[in-house]
Structures are given as C-alpha cells and as structure tokens.
N, C-alpha and C positions, 0 to 999 in steps of 0.2 A: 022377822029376823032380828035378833039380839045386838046390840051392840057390840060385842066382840066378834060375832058375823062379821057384821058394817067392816070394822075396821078389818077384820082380814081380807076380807073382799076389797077394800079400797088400796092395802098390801098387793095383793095377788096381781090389782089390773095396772097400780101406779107401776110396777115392774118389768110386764110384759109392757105394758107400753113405752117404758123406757129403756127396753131392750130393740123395741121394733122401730126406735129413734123417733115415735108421737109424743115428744117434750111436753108440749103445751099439755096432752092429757095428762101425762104421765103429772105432771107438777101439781095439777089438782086433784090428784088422790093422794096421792105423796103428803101433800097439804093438810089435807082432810085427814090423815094419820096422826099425822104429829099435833094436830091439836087436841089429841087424848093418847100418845105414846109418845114421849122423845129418850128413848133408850135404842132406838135400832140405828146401829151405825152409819147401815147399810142405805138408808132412807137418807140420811144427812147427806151422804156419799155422793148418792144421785141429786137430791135438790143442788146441792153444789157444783155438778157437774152442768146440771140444766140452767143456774146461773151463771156461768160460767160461757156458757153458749148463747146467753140470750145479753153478753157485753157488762154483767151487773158483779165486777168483782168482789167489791166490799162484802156484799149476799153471798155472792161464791164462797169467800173466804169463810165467813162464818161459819155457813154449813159443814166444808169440810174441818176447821179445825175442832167444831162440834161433835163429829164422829171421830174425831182422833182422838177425841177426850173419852170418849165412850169405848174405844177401841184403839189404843195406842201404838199396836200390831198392825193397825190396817193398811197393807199396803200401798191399791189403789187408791183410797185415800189421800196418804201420805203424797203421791204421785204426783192427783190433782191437783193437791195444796202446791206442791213444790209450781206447777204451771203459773196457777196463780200468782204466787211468788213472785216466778219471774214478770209477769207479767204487769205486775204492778212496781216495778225495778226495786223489790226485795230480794235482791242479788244475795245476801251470809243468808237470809231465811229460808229462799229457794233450797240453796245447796245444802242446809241442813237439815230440811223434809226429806230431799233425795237421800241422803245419807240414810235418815230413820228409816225410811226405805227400801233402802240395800239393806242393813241390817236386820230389819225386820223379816227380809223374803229369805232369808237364809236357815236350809235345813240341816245339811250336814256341811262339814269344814271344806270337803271335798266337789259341794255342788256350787262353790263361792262364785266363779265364772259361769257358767250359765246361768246362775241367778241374776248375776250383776248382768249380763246382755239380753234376758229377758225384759231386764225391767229398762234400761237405754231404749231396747226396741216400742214398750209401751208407752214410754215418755215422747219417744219421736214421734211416734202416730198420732198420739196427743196433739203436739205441734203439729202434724200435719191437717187437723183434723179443721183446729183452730185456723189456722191456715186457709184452707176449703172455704171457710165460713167469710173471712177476709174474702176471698177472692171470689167470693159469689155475689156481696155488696158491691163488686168492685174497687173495693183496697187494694189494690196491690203491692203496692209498698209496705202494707204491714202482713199482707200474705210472704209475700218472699222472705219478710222477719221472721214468722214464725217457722215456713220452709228452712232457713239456713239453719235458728235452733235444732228443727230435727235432723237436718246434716249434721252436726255437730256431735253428735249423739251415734248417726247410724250413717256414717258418710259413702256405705254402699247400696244404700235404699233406693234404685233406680225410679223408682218410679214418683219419690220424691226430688227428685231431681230434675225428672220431666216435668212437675210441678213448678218450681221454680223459674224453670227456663220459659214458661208462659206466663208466669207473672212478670218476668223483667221482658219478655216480648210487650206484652200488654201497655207497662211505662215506656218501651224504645229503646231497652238496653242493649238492643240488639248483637251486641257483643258478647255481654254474661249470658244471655239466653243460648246464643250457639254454643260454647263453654261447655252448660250444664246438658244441656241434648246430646253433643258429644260424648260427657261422661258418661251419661246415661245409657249411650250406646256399648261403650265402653264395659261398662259394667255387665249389661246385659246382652249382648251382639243381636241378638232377636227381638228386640223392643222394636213392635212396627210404631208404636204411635211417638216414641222419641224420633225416628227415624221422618215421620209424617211430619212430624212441628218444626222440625232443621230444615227441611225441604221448602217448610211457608215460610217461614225466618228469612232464610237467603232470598226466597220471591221478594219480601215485603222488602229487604232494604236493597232492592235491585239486581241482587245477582242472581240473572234468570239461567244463566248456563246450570251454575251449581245448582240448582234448584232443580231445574230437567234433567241432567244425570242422576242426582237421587231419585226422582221419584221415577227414574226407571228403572234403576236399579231395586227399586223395594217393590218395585209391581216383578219383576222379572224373579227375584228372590221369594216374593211371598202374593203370588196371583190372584189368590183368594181374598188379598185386601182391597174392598171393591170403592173403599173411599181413595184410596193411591190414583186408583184407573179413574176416577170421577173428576180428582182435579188435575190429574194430568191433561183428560181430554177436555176440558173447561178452560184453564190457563196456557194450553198449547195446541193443541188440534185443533181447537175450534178459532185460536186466532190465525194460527196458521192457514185454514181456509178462507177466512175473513180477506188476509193478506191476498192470498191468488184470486178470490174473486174482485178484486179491485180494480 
C-alpha cells in the first residue's frame, strides 16, 4: 500500500471514528494525517473538536482557528472556535467567530432566519454537549454553565432544561432544579423524565405529598413508564407495609 493509500486510509477511519464519538482513535489517525497533509480543514475541525472534549483549549483553539485559515467559510468551525471563545472568557472573540458564522451559513437573503436558528440550535448542543461531559466528571457547577449558555441560545430546548435542573439537584439548588423541570414540562407536557426528576426533587428535600401525587399522576398518565411504578413502589408501598407490619 502506497503512501497516499496510508493517508487516505488513516482519513477514511479518523472520520468514522469521530463520527461514531471513538475520540481517542479517531485523534490518532487524524494525527498521523497531518503529519504529511495540513490542508484539510475538515481534520483541524475535528482534532479541535477532540481537544476541546478532552479539557485542552489552547490545542482546541489552534486546531480550529487552523482550519478557518484554510477555509474561512467553515461554519462548524467557526462554531467550535466561537465555544472555545467563550470558554476561555474571549467574550468580543466568541461573538465575532459566531458572527462569521452566521454570515458565512448564509445562502440566499431570504433563508437569513433559519440559517441564524439552525446555527443557535448547533451552538446550544455544543454547550450541551460540553455540559454532559462536566456532568459526567461530576462538575456540576460548570455543567449547569455550560446548560444555561445553551439556554441562552435555544431557551425552548426541553430537554436541556431537564439537564440543568439535575445538575442544580446534584449541588442542592433544589429550588432552580424544580424551576427548570417545571419549564421543561411546560415546554413539553409529555416529558416523562422532566416529570420523573420533579417527583425525586420534592422527595429529596422532603415534600413527600408532592412527590406521591406526581408520580401517580405520571404512572396513571403514562403506565408504560415502568421506572415511575418502581419508585413509587420502593419509596411508598413498601414503606407503607413496613409501617403496618409494625
């Protein structure tokens, strides 16, 4: 196999793998590319992104403002850089990636609104994503950070919102947490698991009434949710036999 094999092979698999979310593989083909091509945007795009996820912004940043240089149209790009941005509190720099941005995703005069709320929606997932990552180390304080940026952005994204409202459960906010599960519901009327987390919320800081009304109300509304019925009968049926056999 030829050397321009090699490297489109190491192309082909750093890609899918960083479309199937294997980071760590993906960065070492990625790698092993640009040490004989640094023209593909596309590759900066992703190493940036994968720095970006693995805490290392300064590497972040480089990578993507590398592929903006190679491609100054590059949306997604433009996007990540803008995260970074913020993330590194380049508050005028963020805002003017996002800007290039916007301008750049722009086809015709007429698509200017759905451009511009496509690209909020993929900045917010961004932050959400970033977010996840926080709240899988157990940050939560910079998970609800990055949560509220992507509120910010897309403040009817329920299910970022339910997000939210478990990382301020997680610190004891327990106030902001029912808040955001409420909007959540609000937003969505059929959100069983916003509906599921307000029900542990009022158990954990005592109010066991509200807590046993909801969750019978969402087992009676949606029966099939077989985790509703587990902790109803675990937190109430089974103490309640506890109580009579006494």
């Amino acid at each position: 196999m030829g050397i321009d094999d090699k490297l489109r092979e190491h192309y082909r698999l750093g890609r899918e793998a960083f479309q199937a979310g294997r980071y760590k593989e993906a960065k070492e083909h990625l790698l092993k590319f640009i040490e004989e091509i640094d023209s593909f945007a596309d590759v900066y795009n992703m190493l940036g992104v994968i720095s970006q996820l693995e805490g290392d912004v300064e590497k972040a940043r480089w990578y993507l403002e590398k592929a903006l240089s190679i491609n100054p149209r590059y949306v997604e790009a433009a996007l990540n850089l803008a995260i970074v941005y913020s993330d590194m509190g380049m508050y005028e720099e963020a805002h003017e990636a996002y800007m290039k941005a916007r301008v750049g995703s722009r086809v015709k005069k007429g698509d200017r609104r759905i451009k511009d709320n496509l690209i909020k929606a993929k900045l917010a997932n961004l932050h959400a994503q970033i977010g996840d990552l926080h709240a899988g180390l157990g940050l939560y304080e910079d998970a609800a950070a990055e949560y509220k940026k992507a509120l910010i952005l897309q403040p009817d994204f329920a299910d970022i919102r339910n997000k939210l409202g478990l990382a301020y459960k997680e610190i004891g906010r327990f106030d902001d947490a029912i808040a955001q599960f409420k909007k959540a519901i609000e937003i969505n009327p059929r959100y069983e698991q916003a509906y599921l987390n307000l029900s542990m919320v009022y158990y954990a800081r005592g109010q066991r009434e509200e807590a046993k009304k909801l969750l019978r109300e969402l087992i009676l509304e949606f029966p099939e949710n077989k985790l509703a019925s587990l902790y109803y009968k675990t937190l109430f049926e089974n103490e309640q036999n506890q109580n009579d056999n006494r």
